[in-house]
VEXTIVEX-300546 format. One record per residue: x, y, z of N, C-alpha, C in turn. Coordinates in steps of 0.1 Angstrom, whole numbers, padded with zeros to 4 digits, always signed. Layout:
BEGIN
XYZXYZXYZ;...
***
This chain:
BEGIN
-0208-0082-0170-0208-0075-0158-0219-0081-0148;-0216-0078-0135-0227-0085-0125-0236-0078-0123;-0246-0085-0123-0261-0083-0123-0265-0079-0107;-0272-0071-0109-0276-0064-0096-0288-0061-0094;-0301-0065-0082-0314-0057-0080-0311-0045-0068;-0312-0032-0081-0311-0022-0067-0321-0020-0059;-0322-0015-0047-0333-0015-0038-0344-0007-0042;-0343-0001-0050-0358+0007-0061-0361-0004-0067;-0351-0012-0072-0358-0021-0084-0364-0036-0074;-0363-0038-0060-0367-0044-0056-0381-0051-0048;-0386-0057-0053-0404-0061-0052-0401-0076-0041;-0415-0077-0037-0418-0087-0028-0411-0092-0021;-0404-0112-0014-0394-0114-0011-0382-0098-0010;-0379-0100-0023-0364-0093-0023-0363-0081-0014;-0374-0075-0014-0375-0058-0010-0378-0063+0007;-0383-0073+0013-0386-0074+0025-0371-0078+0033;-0363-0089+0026-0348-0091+0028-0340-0078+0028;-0340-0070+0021-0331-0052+0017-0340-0050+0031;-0350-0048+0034-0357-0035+0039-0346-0047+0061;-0349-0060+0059-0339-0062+0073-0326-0059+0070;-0321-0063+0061-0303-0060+0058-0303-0045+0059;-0312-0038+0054-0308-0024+0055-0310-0018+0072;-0323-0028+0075-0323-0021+0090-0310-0022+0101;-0304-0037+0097-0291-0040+0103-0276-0036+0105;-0272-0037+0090-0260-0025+0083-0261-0010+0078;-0276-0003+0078-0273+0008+0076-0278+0009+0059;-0274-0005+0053-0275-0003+0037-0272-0017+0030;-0272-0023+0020-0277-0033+0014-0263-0038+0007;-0256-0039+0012-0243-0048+0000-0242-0052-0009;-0234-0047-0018-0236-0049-0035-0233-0070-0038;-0231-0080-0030-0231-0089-0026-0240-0098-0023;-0252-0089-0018-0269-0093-0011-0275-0090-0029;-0272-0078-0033-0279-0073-0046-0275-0081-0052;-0265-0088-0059-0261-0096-0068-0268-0108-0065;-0272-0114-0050-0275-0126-0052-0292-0125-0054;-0295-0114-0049-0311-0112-0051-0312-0109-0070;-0302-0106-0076-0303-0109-0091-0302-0122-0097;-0295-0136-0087-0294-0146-0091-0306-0152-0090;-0313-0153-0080-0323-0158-0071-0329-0155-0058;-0336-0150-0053-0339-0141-0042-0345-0151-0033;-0348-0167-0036-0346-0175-0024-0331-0178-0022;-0324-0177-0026-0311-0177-0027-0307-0169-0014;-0308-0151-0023-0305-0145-0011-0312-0144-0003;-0329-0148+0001-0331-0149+0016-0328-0160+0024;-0321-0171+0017-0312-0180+0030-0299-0181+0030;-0292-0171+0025-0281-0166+0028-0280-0155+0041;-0288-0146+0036-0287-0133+0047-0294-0142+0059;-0304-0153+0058-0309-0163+0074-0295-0169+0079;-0286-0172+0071-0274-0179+0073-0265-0167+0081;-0260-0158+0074-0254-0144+0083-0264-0137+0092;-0275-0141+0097-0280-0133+0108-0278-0146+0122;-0278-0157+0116-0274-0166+0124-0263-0170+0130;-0251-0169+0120-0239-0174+0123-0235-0159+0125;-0236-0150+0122-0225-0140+0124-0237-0130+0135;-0248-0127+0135-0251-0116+0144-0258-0120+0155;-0263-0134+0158-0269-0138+0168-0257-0138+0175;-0262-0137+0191-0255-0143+0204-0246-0155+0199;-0235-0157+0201-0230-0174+0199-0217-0174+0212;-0213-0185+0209-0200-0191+0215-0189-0175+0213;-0186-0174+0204-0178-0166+0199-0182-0145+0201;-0176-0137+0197-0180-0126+0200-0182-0123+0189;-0189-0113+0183-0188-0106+0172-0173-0103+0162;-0167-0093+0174-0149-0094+0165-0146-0103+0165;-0148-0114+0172-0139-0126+0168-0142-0130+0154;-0157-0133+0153-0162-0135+0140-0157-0128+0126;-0153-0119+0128-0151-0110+0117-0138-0110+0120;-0129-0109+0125-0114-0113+0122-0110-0129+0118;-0124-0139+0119-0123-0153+0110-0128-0147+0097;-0141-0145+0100-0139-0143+0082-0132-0130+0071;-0126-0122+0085-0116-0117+0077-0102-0125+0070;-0100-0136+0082-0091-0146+0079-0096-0154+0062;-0105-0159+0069-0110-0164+0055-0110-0163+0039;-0112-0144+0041-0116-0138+0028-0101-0138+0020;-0087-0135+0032-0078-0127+0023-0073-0146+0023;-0072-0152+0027-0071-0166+0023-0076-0174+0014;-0089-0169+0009-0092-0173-0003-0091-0166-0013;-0083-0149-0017-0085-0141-0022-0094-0130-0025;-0104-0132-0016-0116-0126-0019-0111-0108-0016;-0108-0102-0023-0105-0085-0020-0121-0080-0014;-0133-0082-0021-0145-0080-0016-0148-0079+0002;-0149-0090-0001-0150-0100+0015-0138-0094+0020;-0123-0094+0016-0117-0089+0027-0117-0071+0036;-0118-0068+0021-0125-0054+0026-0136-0054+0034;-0146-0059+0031-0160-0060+0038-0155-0060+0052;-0147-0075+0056-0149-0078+0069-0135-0072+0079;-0129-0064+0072-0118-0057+0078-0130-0046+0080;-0135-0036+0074-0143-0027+0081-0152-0034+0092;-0160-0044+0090-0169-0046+0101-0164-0047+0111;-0148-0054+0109-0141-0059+0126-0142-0046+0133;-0135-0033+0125-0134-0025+0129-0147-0017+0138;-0157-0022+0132-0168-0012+0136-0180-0020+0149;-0171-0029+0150-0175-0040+0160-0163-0041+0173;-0154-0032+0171-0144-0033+0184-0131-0036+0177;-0128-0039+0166-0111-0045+0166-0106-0031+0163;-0093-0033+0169-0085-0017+0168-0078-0020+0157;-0070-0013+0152-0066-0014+0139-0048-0022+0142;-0046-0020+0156-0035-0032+0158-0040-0043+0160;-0055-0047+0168-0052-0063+0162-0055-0065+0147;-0065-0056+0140-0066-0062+0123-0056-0064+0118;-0048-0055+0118-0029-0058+0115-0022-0068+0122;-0024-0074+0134-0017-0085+0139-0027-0097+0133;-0042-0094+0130-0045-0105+0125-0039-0108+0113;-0035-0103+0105-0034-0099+0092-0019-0109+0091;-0010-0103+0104+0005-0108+0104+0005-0127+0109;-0008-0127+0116-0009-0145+0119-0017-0151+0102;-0021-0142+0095-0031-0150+0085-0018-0151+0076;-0009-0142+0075+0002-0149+0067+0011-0158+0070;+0015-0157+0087+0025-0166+0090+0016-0181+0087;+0004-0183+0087-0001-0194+0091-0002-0200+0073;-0002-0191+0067-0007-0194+0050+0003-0202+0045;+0019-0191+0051+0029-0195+0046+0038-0212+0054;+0034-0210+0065+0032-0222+0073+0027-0236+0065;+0015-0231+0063+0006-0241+0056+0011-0246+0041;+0014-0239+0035+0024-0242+0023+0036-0250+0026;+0041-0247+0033+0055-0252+0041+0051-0267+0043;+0038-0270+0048+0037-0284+0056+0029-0291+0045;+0023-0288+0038+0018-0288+0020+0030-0297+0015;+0044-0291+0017+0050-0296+0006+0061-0302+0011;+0058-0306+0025+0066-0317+0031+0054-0329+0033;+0059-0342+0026+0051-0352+0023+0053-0361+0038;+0044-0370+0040+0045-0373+0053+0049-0368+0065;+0043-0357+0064+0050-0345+0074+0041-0355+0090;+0044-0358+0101+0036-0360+0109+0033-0354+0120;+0021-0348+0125+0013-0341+0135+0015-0346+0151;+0017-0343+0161+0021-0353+0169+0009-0343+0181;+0005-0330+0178-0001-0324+0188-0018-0327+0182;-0024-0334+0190-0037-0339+0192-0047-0327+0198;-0059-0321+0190-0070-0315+0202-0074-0322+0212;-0074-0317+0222-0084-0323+0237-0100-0326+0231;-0106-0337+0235-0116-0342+0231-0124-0328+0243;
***
């Protein structure tokens, strides 16, 4: 079973990382606990990695963010992650029609992708703009 520091059982580093994740989300993700059980420099440059790429200001918006790595999760199987980041879209602006239209592009594109997978010299003819 996975190893977990709950936020009682949490000292120095660990408990200073819980005490910002909790000020942020409300509460500490059984995902943050697990890695603060692995190694708690671990999890403090993970959660520097998600306060950077996912909650600072960027290029991108918040929902957009979280309907990629909603994309992401159910594309790599992750049920955790997909759950995770289907609630956050939601609690960040996505309506529950686009999480479901995203949901209907992450399959067409999967199954797409399989499709061009298993045609061998398939050739690409559409170029990004530099």
């Amino acid at each position: 079973m996975t190893q977990f520091i709950t936020e009682e059982q949490a000292t120095g580093k660990t408990k200073e990382v819980y005490a910002d994740i909790k000020n942020t989300f409300g509460m500490v993700p059984n995902l943050f606990k697990a890695m603060a059980a692995s190694d708690p420099d671990w999890l403090e440059m993970n959660w520097q990695r998600e306060k950077a790429i996912m909650l600072e200001e960027g290029p991108l918006d918040r929902k957009t963010r979280e309907l990629i790595a909603l994309a992401v999760s159910i594309i790599n199987n992750c049920e955790y992650c997909s759950l995770a980041h289907e609630a956050m879209a939601g609690q960040v602006g996505a309506s529950k029609e686009e999480i479901n239209h995203a949901k209907r592009v992450i399959e067409l594109f999967a199954s797409f992708n399989a499709i061009a997978n298993s045609i061998h010299d398939l050739p690409c003819y559409i170029r990004p703009k530099d």
